[in-house]
N, C-alpha and C positions, 0 to 999 in steps of 0.2 A: 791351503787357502784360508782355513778356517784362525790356524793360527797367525796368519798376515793380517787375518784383519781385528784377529785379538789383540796384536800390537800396536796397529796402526790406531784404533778404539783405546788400547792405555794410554798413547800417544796424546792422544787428543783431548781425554780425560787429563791428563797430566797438564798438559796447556792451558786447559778451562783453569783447571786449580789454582794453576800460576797466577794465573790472568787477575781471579778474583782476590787473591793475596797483594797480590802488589796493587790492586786498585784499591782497596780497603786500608792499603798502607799509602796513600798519597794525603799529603801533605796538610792539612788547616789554614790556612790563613792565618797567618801568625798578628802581633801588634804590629810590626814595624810601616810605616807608610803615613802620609799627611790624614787625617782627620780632620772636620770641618763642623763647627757650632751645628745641631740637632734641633734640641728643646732643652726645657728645664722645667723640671716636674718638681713640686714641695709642699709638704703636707697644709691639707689647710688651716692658716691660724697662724704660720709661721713664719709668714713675711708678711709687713704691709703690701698696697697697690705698688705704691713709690721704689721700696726697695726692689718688690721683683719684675718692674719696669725697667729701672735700671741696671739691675743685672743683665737683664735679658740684652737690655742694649750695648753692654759692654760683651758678652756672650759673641752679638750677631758676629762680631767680626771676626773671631776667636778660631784660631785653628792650632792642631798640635803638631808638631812632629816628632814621630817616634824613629828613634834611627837603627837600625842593624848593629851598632857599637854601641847600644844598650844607654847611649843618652835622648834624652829628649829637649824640645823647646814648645812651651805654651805661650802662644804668641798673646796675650789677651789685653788689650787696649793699651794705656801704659803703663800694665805692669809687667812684662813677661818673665815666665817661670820656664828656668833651666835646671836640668839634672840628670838621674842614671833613673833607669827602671828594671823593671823583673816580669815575668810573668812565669803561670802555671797552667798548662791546660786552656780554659779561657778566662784565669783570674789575673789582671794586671795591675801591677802597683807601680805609681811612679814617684821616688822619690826625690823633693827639690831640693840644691845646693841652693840656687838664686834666686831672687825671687825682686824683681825691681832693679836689678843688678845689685844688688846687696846680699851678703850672706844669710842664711837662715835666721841665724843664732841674730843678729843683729837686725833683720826684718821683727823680728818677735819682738823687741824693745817696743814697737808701734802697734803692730798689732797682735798682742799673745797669745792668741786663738788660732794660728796659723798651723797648722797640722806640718807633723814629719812625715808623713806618707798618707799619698790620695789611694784610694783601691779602687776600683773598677773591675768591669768584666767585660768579656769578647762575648759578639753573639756567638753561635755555632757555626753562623754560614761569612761572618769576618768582616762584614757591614757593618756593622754598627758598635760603637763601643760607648759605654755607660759609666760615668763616676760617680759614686758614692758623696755625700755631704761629708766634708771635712773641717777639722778644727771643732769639734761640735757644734757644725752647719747642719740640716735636714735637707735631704733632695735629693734627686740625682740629675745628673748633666748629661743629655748624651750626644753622641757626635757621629756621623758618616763617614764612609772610608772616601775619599776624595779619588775621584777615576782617572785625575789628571796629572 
């Protein structure tokens, strides 16, 4: 008896073990999925009222989507930005081909401050994602995971 119920007690140990292994190994919330305009945070001093008005209002309508096949679209007023991304852990970087429908190389002619790659980060819990100032912009943009 004593050894049935030394097995059945391995047994059980052994299942808890599982248990906590494969829960431990479930998954993160990765980038992929629609994202939707947050805030916009920028040190003070470095934008007038007028400019971070107007971002903001170009911002509200702003959503991204990141895809499964590693491209994305930043829908942002009339300029939308299209391309491929990456991420690491919860560092995301999205790099744009289009930007206006126009290629990179050829947006830069207008505005040459235009950055090759935004970086950003994922929270832990896959809410929230945060972009960096680019092109030698100051700030961060961040956005919500859209539930719909």
């Amino acid at each position: 008896m004593l050894l049935r119920n030394a097995s059945f007690n391995t047994l059980v140990l052994g299942l808890a073990a599982f248990g906590l292994v494969i829960s431990g190994c479930a998954k993160k919330p990765g980038a992929e999925g629609k994202w939707v305009y947050k805030d916009i945070v920028v040190p003070t001093g470095t934008a007038n009222t007028k400019q971070l008005d107007a971002a903001k209002k170009a911002l509200s309508v702003s959503s991204i989507d990141i895809n499964k096949d590693k491209t994305f679209t930043w829908n942002l007023a009339q300029t939308p930005i299209a391309g491929t991304w990456t991420s690491t852990d919860t560092k995301v970087t999205l790099t744009p081909k289009t930007i206006a429908k126009r290629s990179v190389e050829e947006f830069k002619k207008y505005a040459p401050t235009v950055a090759d790659d935004i970086h950003g980060s994922l929270s832990e819990d896959g809410k929230t994602l945060v972009l960096d100032g680019a092109g030698g912009q100051q700030g961060k943009i961040s956005f919500s995971r859209s539930e719909g």
